[in-house]
mmCIF file of the C-alpha atoms, coordinates in Angstrom:
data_MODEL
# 
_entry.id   MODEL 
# 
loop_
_atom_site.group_PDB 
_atom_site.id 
_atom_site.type_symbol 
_atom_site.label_atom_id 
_atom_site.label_alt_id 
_atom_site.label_comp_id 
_atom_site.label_asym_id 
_atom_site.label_entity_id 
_atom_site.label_seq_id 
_atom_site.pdbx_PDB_ins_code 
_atom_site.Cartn_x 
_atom_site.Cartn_y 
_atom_site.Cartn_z 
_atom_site.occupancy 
_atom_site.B_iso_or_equiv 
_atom_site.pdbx_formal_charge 
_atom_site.auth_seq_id 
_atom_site.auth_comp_id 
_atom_site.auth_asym_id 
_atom_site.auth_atom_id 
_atom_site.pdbx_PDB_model_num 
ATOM 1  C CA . UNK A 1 1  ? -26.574 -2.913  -13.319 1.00 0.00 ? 1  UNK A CA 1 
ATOM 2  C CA . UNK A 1 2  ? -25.705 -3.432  -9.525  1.00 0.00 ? 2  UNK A CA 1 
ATOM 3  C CA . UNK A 1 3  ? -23.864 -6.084  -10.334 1.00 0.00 ? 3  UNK A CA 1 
ATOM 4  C CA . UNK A 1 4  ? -21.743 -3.850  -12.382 1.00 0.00 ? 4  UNK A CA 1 
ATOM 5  C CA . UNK A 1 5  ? -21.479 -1.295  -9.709  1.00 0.00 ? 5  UNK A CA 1 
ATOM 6  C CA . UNK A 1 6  ? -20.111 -3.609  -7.304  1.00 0.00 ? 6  UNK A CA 1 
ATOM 7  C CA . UNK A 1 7  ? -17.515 -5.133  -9.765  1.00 0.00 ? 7  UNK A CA 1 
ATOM 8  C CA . UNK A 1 8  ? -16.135 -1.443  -10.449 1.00 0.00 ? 8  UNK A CA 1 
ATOM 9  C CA . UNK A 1 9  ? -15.851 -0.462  -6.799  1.00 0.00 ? 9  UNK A CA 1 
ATOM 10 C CA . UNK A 1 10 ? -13.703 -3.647  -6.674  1.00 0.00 ? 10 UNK A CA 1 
ATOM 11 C CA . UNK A 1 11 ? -11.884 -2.682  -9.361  1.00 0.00 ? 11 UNK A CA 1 
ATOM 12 C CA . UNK A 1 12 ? -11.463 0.679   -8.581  1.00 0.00 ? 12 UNK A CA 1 
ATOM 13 C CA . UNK A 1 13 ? -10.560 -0.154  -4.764  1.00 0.00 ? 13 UNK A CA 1 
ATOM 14 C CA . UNK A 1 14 ? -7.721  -2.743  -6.126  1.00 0.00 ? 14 UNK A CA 1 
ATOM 15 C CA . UNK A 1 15 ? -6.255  -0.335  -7.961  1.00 0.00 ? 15 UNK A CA 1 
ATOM 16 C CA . UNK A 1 16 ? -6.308  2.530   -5.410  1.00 0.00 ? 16 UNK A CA 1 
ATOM 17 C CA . UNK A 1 17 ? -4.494  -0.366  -3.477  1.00 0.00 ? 17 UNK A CA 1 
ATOM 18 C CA . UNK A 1 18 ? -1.801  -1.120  -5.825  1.00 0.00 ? 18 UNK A CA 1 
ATOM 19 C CA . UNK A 1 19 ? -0.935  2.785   -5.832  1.00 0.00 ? 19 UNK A CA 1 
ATOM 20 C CA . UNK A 1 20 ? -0.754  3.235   -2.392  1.00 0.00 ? 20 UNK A CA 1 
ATOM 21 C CA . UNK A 1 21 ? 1.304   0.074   -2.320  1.00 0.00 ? 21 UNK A CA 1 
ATOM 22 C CA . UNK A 1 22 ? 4.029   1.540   -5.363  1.00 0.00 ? 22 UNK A CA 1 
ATOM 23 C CA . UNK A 1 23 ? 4.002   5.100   -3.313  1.00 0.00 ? 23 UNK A CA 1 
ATOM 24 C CA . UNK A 1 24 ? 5.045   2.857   -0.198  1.00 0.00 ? 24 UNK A CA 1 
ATOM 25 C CA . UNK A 1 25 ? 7.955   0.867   -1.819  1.00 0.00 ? 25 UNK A CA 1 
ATOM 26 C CA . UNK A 1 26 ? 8.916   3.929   -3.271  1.00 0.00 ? 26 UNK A CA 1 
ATOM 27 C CA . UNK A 1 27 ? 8.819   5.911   0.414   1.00 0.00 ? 27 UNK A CA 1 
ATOM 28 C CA . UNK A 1 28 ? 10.788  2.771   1.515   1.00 0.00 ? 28 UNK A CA 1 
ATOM 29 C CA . UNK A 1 29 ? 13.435  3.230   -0.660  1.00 0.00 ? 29 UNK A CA 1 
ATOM 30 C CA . UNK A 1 30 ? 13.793  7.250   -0.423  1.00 0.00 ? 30 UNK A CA 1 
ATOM 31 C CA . UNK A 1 31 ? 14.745  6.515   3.168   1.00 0.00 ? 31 UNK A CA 1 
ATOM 32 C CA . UNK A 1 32 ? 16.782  3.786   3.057   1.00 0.00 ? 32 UNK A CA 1 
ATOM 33 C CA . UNK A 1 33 ? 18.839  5.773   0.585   1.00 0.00 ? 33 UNK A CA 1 
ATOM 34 C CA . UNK A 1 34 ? 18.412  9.386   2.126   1.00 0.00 ? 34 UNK A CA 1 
ATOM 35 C CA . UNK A 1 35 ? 17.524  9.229   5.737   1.00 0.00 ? 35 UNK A CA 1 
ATOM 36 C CA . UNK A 1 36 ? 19.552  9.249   8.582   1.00 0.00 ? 36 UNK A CA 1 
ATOM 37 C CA . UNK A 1 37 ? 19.941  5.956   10.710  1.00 0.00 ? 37 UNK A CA 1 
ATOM 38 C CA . UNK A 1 38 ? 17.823  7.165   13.567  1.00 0.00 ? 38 UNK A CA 1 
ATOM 39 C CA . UNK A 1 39 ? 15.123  8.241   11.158  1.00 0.00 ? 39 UNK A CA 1 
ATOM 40 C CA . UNK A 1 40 ? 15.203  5.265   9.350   1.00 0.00 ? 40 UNK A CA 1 
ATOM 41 C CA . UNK A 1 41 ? 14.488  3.754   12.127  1.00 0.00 ? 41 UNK A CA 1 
ATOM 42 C CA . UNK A 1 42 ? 11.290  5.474   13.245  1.00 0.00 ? 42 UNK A CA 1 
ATOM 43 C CA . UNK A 1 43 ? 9.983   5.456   9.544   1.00 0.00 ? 43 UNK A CA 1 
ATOM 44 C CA . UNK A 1 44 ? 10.685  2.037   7.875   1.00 0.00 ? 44 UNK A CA 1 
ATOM 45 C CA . UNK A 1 45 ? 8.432   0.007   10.275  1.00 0.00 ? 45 UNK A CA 1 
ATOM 46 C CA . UNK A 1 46 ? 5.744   2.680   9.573   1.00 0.00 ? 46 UNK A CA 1 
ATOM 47 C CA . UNK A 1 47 ? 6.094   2.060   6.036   1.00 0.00 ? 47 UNK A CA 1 
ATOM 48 C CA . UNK A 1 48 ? 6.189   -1.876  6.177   1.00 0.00 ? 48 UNK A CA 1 
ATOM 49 C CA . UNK A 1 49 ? 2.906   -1.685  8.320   1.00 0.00 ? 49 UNK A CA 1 
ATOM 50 C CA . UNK A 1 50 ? 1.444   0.315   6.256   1.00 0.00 ? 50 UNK A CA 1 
ATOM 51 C CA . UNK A 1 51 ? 2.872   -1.895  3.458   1.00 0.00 ? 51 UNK A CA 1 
ATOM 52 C CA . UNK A 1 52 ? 1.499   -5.336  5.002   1.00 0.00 ? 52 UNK A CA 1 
ATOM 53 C CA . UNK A 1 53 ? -2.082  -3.426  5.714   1.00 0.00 ? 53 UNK A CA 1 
ATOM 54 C CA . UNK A 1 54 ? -2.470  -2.713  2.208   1.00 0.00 ? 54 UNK A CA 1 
ATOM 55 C CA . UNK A 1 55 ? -1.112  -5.663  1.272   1.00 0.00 ? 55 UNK A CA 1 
ATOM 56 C CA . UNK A 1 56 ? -4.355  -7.701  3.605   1.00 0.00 ? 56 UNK A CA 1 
ATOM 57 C CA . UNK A 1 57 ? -6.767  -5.333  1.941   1.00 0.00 ? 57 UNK A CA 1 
ATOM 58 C CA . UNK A 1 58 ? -5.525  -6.876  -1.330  1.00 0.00 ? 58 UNK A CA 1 
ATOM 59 C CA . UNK A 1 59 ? -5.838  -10.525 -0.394  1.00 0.00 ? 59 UNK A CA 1 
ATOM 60 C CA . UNK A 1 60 ? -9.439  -9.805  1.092   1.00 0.00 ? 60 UNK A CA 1 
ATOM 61 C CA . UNK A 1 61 ? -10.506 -8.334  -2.586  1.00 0.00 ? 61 UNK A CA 1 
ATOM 62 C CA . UNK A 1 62 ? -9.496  -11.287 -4.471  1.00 0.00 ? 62 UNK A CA 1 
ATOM 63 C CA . UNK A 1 63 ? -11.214 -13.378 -1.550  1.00 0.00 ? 63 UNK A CA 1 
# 
């Protein structure tokens, strides 16, 4: 039964993951296509850090 606990949290972590990471390319693209060049700027490294943190959390689950 543990066992089983542990393997849903996984599962249920990935996929929290793979949301956050579809609301961030999504974010990513609103600005690029609605923002201002200054507030691009500010924002889109935000996002891609963001992006690339989620992104290690990933890689560590399937580890």
């Amino acid at each position: 039964m543990n066992m089983f606990n542990e393997d849903w949290t996984q599962v249920s972590q990935r996929h929290d993951l793979m949301i956050e990471m579809g609301t961030l390319e999504m974010a990513l693209e609103r600005v690029g296509l609605q923002s201002r060049e200054a507030e691009r700027e500010r924002l889109v490294p935000q996002i891609k850090e963001r992006l690339q943190n989620v992104s290690d959390k990933l890689e560590r689950l399937a580890a």
